[in-house]
N, C-alpha and C positions, 0 to 999 in steps of 0.2 A: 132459102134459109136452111143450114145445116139442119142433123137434128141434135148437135151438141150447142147450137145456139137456140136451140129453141127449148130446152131444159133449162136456162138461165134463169127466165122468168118463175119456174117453178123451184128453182133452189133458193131466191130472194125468198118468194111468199112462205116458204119451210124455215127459214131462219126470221122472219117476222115473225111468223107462228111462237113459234120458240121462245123469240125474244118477248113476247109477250109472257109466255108460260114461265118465264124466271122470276116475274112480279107476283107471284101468285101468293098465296097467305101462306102452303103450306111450308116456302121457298122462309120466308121468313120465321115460320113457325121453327126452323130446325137451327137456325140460325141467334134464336133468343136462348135456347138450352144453354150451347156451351159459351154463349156471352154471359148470360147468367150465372153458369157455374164458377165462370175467371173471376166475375166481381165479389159474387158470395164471398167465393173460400180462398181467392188468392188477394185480390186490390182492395178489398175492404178489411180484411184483418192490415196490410201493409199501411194502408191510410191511419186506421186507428192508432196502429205502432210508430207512424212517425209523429202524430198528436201525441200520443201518451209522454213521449220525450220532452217536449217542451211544459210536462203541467209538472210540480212541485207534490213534499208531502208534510206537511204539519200534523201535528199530533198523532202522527203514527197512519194517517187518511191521505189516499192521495185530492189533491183540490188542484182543480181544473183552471189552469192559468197558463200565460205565455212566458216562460222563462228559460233563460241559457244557461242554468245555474247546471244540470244534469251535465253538459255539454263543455263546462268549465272546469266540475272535477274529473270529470275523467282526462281531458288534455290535462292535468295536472297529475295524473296518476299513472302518465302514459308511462315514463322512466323509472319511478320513485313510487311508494306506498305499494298500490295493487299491483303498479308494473303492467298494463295492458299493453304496451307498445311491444315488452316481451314476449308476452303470451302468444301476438299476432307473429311475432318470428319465428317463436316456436310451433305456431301451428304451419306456418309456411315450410319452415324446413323439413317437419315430418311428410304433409302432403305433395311436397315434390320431391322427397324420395320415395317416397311411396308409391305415385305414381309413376316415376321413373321405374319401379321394380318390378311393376303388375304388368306395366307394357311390357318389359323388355321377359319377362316370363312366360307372358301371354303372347308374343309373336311369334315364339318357333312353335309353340305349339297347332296356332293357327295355320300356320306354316303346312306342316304335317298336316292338318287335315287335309289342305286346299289339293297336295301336291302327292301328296303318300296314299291317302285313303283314296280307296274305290268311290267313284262318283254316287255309287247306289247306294253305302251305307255312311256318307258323309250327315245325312240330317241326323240319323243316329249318333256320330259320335257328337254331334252339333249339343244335340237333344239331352245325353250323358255329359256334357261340360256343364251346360249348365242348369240342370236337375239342384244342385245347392242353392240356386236362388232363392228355389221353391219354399225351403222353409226356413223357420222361423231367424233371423238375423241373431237377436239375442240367446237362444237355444245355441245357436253355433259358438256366439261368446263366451256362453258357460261349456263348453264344450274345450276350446282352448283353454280356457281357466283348468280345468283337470289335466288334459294334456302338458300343458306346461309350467303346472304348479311345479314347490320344491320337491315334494314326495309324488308328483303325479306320472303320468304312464313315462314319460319321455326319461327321468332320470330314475326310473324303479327300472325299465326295462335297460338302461345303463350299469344299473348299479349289477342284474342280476347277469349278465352279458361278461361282469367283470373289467367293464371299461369305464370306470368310476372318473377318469379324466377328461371323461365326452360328457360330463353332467354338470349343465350349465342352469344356474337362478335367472330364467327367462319373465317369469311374473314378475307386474310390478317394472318393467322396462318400456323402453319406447319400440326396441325388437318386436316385443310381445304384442303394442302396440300396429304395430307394419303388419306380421301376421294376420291378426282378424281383418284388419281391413284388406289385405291381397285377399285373403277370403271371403270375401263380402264383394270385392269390387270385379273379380276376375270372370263370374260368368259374365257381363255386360259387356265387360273390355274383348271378351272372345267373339262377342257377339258385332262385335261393332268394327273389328278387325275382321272377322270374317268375312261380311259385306264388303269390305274395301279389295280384299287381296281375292277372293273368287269372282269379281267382276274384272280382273284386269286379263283382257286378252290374251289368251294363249297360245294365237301367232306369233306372241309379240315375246314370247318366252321363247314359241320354237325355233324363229327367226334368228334371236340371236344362240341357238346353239348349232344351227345349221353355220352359221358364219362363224363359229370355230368359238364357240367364247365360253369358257368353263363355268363349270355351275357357281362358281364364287363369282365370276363378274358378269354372270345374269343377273344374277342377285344383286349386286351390287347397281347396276346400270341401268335395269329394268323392273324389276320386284320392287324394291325399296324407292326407287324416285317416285312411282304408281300409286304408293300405298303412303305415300306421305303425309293426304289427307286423312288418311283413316288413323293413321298413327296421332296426327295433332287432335285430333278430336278425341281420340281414348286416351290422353294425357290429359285433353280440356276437363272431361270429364272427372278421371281418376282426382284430380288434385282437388276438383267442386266438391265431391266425396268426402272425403282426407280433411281437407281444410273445416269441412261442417260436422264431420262426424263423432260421439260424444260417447258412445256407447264403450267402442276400443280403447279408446284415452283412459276410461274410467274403470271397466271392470279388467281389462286386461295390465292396460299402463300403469293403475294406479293416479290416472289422473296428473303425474308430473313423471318423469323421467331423467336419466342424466345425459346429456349432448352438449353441441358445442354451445352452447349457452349458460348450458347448468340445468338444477332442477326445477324449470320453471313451468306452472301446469299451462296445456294447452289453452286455446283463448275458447272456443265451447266448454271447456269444464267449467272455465272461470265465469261463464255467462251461467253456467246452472246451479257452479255454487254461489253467487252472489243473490239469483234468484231464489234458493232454497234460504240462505242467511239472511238477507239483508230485504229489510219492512219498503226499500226506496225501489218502488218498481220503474217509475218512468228511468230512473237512471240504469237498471236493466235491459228495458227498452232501447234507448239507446247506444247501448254494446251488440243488442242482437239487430239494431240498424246499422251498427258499424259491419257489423257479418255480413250480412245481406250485400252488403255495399261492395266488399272485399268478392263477394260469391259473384258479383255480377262483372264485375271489372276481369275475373279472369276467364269467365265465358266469352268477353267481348274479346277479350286478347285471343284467348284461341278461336275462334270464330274468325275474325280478321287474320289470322296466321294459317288456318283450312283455308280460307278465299286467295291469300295469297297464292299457298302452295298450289290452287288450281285451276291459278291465271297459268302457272308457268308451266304446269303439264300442258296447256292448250297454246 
């Protein structure tokens, strides 16, 4: 008998060993945390929120019942009265241009790091992109608020410049709107483009410039087919953001804006001003299960559109 057949025996009884040590209490002790934590703060607030939709409210109380009555005004308000069906197209149309802006902003820059910068101070410049995460989101909001008020730095430094023609009323728009969110959304999207475009092989770069092929149709043929996946996910992304996000809509947008629709306020303002106005919460509940619903369907779309794109790289 070899002596690689006679180790066999001794790599069974090590993975017996083993497989017994997976049963162990501590094995499940780590394993009740974060099942714990998903129920706590994630499936049980979701559970309550899809009860709370079906109960009613009399006399100003909500009372705990089975009804479709929440569920029937709003289909009845989708077009007409509050207009939710609006609202949902107007949130749609800000968050896929938005995210179309932050990608298409945030790739050459990634770009440039992966390809420009020195391999040794790349975490550095990684680490400076995105240092604005760090703080506070709404600090940053009121931050653009000054910046691009009527009198604030952007047309004061206009005005004093003497180029009174470049002084545009950005507060209060849906531009102003796209701003804070590129600025809120762009270190993640730097970050999640980077992973994708510094793992793609750089034989695979030199290869085709050794076969003669200009840096536009490296790019073109090699870069961008590679990085496909990275690119559908910091869109899936950006647009989950955009679509849910309430802060920019509100202190920058003004809450409504004018586009190709008209002025109609996004569908999260309208889920917080009906919560801040209106006594009928299960029927609030119900607009922010319609969120939810909308927020999952477009993670599943891109998720199935990355799986695509990474059948066809293989």
């Amino acid at each position: 008998m070899s002596e690689a057949s006679a180790t066999v025996p001794d790599v069974e009884a090590e993975i017996r060993i083993h497989g017994r040590a997976n049963h162990s209490p501590l094995k499940a002790l780590t394993l009740v945390l974060p099942i714990g934590y998903s129920i706590a703060f994630f499936l049980a607030p979701l559970v309550f929120l899809i009860i709370l939709g079906f109960w009613t409210v009399e006399n100003f109380r909500v009372v705990p019942a089975f009804s479709l009555a929440n569920y029937v005004a709003i289909a009845n308000n989708m077009l007409s009265g509050s207009k939710y069906g609006l609202a949902i197209l107007q949130s749609a149309y800000v968050s896929v241009t938005t995210a179309a802006l932050v990608v298409a902003l945030c790739y050459p820059f990634v770009l440039a790091i992966v390809y420009l910068v020195p391999g040794r101070l790349q975490r550095l410049v990684l680490l400076l992109a995105i240092a604005p995460f760090w703080t506070s989101y709404i600090l940053r909001v009121f931050a653009w608020q000054i910046l691009l008020a009527k009198r604030g730095v952007f047309n004061t430094a206009m005005q004093a410049l003497g180029w009174d023609g470049f002084q545009q009323a950005l507060l209060n728009t849906q531009a102003a709107t796209r701003i804070g969110l590129i600025h809120y959304e762009a270190p993640v999207i730097i970050v999640i483009l980077y992973i994708t475009i510094a793992h793609i092989d750089p034989t695979l770069v030199e290869a085709a410039r050794e076969l003669g092929a200009s840096r536009w149709q490296t790019f073109r043929r090699v870069i961008l087919p590679l990085s496909k996946v990275g690119i559908i996910l910091a869109l899936s992304f950006a647009a989950i953001i955009s679509f849910g996000d309430v802060l920019s809509g509100t202190l920058l947008g003004g809450g409504a804006g004018p586009s190709l629709i008209g002025a109609v306020p996004l569908f999260s303002t309208m889920i917080m001003n009906d919560y801040a106005s209106s006594t009928n919460l299960p029927q609030t509940s119900v607009l922010a299960m319609i969120m939810v619903l909308i927020l999952v369907a477009i993670l599943l779309v891109g998720l199935k559109a990355a799986d695509r794109a990474q059948k066809q790289m293989t």
